[in-house]
N, C-alpha and C positions, 0 to 999 in steps of 0.2 A: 317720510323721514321721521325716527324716532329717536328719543334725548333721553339720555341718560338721568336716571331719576334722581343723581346725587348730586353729577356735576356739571349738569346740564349740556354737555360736548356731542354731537350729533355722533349719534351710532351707526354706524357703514354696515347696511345690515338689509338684506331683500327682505322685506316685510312680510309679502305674500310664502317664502319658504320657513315661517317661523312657525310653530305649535306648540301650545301649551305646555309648559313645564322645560322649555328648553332651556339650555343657561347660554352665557355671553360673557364677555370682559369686555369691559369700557377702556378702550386705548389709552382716553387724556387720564381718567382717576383711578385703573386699574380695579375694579370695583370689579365683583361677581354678578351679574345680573340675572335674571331666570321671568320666563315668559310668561304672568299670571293670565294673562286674555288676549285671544285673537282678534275678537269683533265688540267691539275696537280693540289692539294692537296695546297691551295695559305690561308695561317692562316696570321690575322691581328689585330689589336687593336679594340674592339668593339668602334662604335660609341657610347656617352653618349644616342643617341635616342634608341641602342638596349636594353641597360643597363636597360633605364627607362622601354622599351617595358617589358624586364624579370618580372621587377618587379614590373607593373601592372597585369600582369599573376599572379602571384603570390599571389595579392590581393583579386583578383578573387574571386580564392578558396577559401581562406581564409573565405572570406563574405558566400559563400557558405554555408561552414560547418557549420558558427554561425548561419545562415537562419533554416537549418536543425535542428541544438543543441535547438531553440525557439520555435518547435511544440509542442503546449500542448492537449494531448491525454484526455483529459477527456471526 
């Protein structure tokens, strides 16, 4: 079991499927979290650069699918 390193609220989280540089959100304090260490298991506050990183991913796709939704089949 791992704790949230702000507000201390147990993280519901398979520990053994977590890797390096993953992120998380902390249920009770909403908080961005990101995985500095496996061995041992070291959760910390996302930096704003991973945050942004997520949510450039994000956008991605997005653009993606609208790319796909504008082929016109005639």
């Amino acid at each position: 079991m791992v704790d949230c390193p702000l507000c201390d609220a147990a993280l519901d989280v398979e520990e053994d499927e977590l890797d390096e540089g993953d992120t998380l959100i902390c249920e009770e304090c909403g908080a961005t979290l990101s995985v500095a260490g496996t061995d041992p298991l070291d959760i910390e506050e996302a930096d704003e650069e991973e945050i942004d990183d997520e949510d450039d991913d994000f956008d991605e796709d997005e653009d993606e699918e609208e790319e796909e939704e504008e082929v016109d089949w005639r």
